[in-house]
N, C-alpha and C positions, 0 to 999 in steps of 0.2 A: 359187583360194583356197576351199579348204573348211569352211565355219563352222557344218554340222551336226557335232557330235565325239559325240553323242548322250546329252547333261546340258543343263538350263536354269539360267539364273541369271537372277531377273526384276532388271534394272536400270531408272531413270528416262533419259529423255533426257537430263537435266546429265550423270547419271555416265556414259553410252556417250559424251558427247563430251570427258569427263576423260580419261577411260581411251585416246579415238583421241588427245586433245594428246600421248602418254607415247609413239605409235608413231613409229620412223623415217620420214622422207617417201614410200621409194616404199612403204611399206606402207601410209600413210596416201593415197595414191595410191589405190592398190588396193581398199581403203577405199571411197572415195568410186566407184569405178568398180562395186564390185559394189554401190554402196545404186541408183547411176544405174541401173543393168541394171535390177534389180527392181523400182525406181520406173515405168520403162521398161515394163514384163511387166506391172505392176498396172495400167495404164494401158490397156495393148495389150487389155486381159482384160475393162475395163469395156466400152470398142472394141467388144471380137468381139459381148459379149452387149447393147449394145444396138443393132447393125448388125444382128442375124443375120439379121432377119427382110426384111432390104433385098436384094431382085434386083438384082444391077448390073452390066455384061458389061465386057470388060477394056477394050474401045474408049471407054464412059464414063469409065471412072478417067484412060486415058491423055490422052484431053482435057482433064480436069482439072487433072491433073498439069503438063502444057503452060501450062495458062492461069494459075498459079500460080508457076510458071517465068520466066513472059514478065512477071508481075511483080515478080517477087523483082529481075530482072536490070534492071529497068527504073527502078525503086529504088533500088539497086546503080550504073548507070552516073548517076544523076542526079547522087547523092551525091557519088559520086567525078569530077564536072564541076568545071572549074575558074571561079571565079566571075568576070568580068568589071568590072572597075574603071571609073566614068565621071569624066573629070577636069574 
């Protein structure tokens, strides 16, 4: 989806969310998937520049990444325990 066509039109937030109610869904889909991208990308951009100056070798992140893992899934199986009844 290409939304430079190279003209501006300055709108408020109300009217860019008038204007996506008027779009079909998967358009309005697509929509929401490219604002997520860029949300995504400004986010990643604040990230880079205030990591940059951080040394960190890929063995650290991978432990991280594990121990963050071993949480999600441990969370994950709690939740979905079935809870025992006492009569």
């Amino acid at each position: 989806m290409l939304l430079d066509r190279g003209f501006r039109i300055d709108l408020t937030p109300d009217q860019v969310v008038e204007l996506a109610k008027q779009l079909p869904g998967k358009e309005k889909d697509a929509l929401l998937k490219a604002f997520e991208r860029e949300r995504a990308l400004d986010r990643l951009k604040v990230m880079m520049v205030a990591l940059k100056d951080v040394d960190i070798d890929e063995e650290t992140i991978r432990k991280e990444v594990d121990i963050v893992r071993a949480k999600r899934y441990a969370a994950r199986k709690k939740k979905a325990a079935p809870a025992t009844r006492r009569r």
